[in-house]
C-alpha positions in Angstrom: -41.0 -77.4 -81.7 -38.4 -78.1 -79.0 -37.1 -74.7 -79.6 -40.7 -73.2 -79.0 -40.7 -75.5 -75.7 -37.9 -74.0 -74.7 -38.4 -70.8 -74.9 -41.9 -71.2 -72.7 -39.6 -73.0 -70.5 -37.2 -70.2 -69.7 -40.1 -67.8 -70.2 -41.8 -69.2 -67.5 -38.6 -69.5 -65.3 -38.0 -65.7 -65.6 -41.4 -65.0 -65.0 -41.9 -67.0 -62.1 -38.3 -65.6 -60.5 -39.6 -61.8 -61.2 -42.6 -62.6 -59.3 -40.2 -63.9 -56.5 -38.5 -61.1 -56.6 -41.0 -58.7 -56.1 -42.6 -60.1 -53.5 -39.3 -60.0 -51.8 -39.1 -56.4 -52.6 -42.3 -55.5 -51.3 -41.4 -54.9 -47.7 -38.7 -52.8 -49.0 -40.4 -50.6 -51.1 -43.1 -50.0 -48.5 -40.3 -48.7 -46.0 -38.6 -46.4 -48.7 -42.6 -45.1 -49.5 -43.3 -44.9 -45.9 -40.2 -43.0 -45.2 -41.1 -40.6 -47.5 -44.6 -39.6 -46.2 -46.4 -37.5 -44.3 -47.4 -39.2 -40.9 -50.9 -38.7 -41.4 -50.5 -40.3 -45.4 -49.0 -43.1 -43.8 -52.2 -45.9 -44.1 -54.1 -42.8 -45.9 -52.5 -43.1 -49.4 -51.0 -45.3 -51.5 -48.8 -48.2 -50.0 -45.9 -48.3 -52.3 -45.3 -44.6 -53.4 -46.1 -41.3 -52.6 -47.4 -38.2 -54.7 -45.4 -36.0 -52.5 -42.2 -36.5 -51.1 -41.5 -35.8 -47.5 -38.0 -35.6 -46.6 -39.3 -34.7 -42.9 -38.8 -38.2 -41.1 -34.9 -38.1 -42.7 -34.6 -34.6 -41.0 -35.9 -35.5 -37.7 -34.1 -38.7 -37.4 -30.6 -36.9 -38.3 -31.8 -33.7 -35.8 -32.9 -36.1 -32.9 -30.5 -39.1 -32.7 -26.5 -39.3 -33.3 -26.9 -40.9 -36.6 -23.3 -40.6 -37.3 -21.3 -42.1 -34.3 -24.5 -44.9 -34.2 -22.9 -46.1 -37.5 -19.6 -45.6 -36.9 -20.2 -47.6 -33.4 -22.1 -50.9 -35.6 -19.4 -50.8 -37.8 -16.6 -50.6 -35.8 -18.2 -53.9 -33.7 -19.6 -55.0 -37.3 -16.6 -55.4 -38.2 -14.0 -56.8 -35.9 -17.0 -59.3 -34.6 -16.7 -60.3 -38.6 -12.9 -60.5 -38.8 -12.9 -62.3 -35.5 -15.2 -64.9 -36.8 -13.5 -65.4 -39.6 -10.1 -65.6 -38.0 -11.7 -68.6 -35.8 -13.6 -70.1 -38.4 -10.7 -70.5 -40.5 -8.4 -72.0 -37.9 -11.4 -74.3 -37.0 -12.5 -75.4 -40.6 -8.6 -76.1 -40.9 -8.5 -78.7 -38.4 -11.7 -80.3 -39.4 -11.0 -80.1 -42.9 -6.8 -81.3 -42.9 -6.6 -83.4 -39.8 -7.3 -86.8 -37.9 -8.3 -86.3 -34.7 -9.9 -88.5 -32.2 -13.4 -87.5 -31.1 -13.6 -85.0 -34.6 -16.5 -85.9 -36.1 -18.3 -85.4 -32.5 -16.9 -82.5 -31.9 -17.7 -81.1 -35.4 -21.5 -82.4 -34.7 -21.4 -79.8 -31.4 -20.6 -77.0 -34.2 -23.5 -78.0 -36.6 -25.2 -78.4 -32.9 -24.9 -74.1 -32.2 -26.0 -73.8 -35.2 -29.7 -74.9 -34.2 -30.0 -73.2 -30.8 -31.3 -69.8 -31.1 -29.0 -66.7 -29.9 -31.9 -66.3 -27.1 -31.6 -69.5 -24.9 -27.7 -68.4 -24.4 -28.4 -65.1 -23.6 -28.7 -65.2 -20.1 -26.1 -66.9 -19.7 -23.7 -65.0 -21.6 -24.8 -61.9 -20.0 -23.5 -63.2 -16.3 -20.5 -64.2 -18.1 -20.4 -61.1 -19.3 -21.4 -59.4 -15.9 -18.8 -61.4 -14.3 -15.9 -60.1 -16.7 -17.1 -56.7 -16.0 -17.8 -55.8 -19.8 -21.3 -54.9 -19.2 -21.4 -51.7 -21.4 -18.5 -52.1 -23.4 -17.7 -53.1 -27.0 -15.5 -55.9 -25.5 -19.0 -57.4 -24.0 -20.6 -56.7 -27.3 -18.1 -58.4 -29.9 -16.0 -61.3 -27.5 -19.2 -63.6 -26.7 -19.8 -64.1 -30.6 -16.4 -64.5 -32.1 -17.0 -68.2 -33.1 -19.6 -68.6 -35.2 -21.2 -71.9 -35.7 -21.8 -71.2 -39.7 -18.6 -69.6 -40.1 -17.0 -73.1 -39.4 -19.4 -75.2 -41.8 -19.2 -73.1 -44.6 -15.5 -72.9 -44.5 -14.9 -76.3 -43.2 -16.9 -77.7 -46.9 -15.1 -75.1 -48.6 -11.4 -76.9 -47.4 -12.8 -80.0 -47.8 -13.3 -79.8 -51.3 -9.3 -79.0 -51.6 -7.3 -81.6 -53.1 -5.0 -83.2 -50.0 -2.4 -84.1 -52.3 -1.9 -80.2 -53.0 -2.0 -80.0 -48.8 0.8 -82.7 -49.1 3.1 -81.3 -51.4 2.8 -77.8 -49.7 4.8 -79.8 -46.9 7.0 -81.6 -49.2 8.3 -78.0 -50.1 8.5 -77.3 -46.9 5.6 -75.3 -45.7 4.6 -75.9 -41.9 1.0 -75.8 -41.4 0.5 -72.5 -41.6 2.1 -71.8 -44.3 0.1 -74.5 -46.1 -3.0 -72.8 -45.1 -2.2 -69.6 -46.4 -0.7 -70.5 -49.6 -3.0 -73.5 -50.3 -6.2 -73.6 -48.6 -6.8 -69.4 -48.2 -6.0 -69.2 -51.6 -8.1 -71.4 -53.2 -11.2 -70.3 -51.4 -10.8 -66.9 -51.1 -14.1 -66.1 -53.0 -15.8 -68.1 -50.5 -14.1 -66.4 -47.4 -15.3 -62.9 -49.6 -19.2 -64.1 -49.4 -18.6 -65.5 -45.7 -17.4 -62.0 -44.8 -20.9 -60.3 -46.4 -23.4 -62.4 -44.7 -21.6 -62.1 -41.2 -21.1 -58.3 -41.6 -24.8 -58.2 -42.5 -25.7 -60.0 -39.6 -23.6 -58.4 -36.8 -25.0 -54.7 -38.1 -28.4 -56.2 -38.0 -27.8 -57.8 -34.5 -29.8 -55.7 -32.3 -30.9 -57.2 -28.6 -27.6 -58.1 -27.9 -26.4 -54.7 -28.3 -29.5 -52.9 -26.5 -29.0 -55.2 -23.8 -25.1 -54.5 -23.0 -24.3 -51.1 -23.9 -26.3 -48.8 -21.6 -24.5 -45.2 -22.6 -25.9 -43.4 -25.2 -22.8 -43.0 -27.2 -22.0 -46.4 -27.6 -25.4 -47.1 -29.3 -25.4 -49.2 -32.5 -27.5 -48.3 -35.3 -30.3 -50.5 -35.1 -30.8 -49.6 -31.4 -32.7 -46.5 -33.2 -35.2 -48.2 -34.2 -36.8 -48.2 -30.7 -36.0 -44.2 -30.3 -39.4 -42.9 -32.1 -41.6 -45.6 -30.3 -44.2 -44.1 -27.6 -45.5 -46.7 -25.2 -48.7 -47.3 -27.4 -47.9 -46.1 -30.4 -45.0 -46.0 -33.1 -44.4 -43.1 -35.2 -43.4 -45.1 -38.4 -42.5 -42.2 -40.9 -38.9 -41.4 -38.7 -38.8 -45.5 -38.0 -39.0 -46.2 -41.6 -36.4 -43.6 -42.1 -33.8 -45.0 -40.0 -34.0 -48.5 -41.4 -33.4 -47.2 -44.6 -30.4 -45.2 -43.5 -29.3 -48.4 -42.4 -29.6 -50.7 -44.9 -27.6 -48.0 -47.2 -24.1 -49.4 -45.7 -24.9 -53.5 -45.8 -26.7 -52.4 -49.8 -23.8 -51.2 -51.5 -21.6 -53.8 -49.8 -23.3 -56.5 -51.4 -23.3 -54.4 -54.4 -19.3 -54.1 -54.3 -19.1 -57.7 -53.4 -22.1 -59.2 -55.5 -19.4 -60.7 -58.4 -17.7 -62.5 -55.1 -20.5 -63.2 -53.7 -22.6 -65.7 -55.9 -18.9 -66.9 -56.9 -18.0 -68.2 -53.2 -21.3 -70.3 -52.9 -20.9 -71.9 -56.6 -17.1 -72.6 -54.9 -18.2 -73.5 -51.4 -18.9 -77.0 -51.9 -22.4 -77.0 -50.4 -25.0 -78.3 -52.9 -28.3 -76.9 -53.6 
């Protein structure tokens, strides 16, 4: 009898999670569908798949915009906004984590604090910064303002904490200065953690888009999702080369995660934050 429970149990479990999951999936499968339509089978047909495939929208997009140098430019400020963060996250989390400081806790409060306003009420105000360094339409105005990241420093500080300081100690009983102790101690022992922190900030510097649109003013310096606005008329959206380009660009960010998946769900069973 309990064995019969059980299996309803799980049974249920999985069934309730694949239901999850699909309803997750349905904006995504309505953008790969829609991307391969016709315009005028857009609303016309079915929602989720097409009887024909159109590869017309793919052919446009790679014919009308620079595709190419697009993604190499969100990568390129992808990813040293990402190893910048991380750099600063990991000195931060460091401090918090290995020393006694006066006014720490406050000033560690202030950190969860960024983490609540949105990126919108500092935007002007970054931007005259910005304006003022004369970075306006350069990757330097794009990647400098965000190299501290609010969540970078949580995750990682919960991650250190959960470091036995007796292993800390003894690092410096052998002789290793403070850096050498985080490198050999602290980096070490949450290096799957630092691997999934990595993902979710590439993800969501690629994916940043207004701040992006509203610094770089030169075609050629264009990020990817920038192209998103490129098919849009002033009352009207053509959605079959729209859909198009954000499936070319979730390609890159996809098989990241896939590479990374195993690191991933390892560094947030290892970060210390409980769910």
């Amino acid at each position: 009898m309990n064995r019969t429970l059980r299996l309803v149990e799980e049974g249920t479990k999985h069934l309730f999670l694949l239901a999850a999951a699909f309803i997750c999936l349905i904006p995504i499968l309505w953008m790969l569908a829609t991307s391969l339509k016709a315009p005028q089978d857009v609303f016309a047909g079915p929602l989720f798949w097409t009887n024909q495939l159109n590869l017309d929208g793919y052919m446009r997009v790679l014919r009308d915009i620079p595709v190419g140098l697009w993604a190499w430019n969100s990568a390129f400020t992808a990813g040293l906004q990402t190893l910048g963060q991380l750099v600063v996250g990991v000195a931060a989390a460091y401090a918090f984590a290995q020393y006694r400081f006066p006014g720490r806790d406050a000033l560690f409060f202030f950190v969860l604090m960024t983490m609540m306003i949105p990126q919108q009420v500092t935007m002007v105000p970054t931007y005259m910064i910005v304006n003022e360094l004369n970075w306006l339409n350069t990757f330097a105005g794009v990647i400098v303002p965000h190299l501290a990241s609010g969540y970078a420093i949580f995750l990682l500080r919960q991650s250190f904490m959960t470091v036995p300081r007796e292993l800390g100690e003894a690092s410096v009983i052998d002789g290793c200065r403070p850096l050498g102790t985080l490198w050999h101690v602290y980096l070490r022992l949450s290096g799957t953690v630092i691997s999934a922190l990595a993902v979710i900030l590439f993800v969501g510097n690629w994916n940043d888009y207004h701040w992006p649109l509203l610094i770089l003013s030169d075609k050629s310096m264009q990020t990817l999702p920038v192209a998103f606005v490129q098919f849009r008329e002033e009352e009207s959206l053509e959605w079959v080369p729209t859909m198009a380009v954000a499936t070319l660009s979730m390609v890159p960010v996809l098989a990241l995660y896939l590479l990374a998946q195993k690191q991933f769900i390892e560094g947030f069973m290892n970060s210390g934050l409980k769910g």
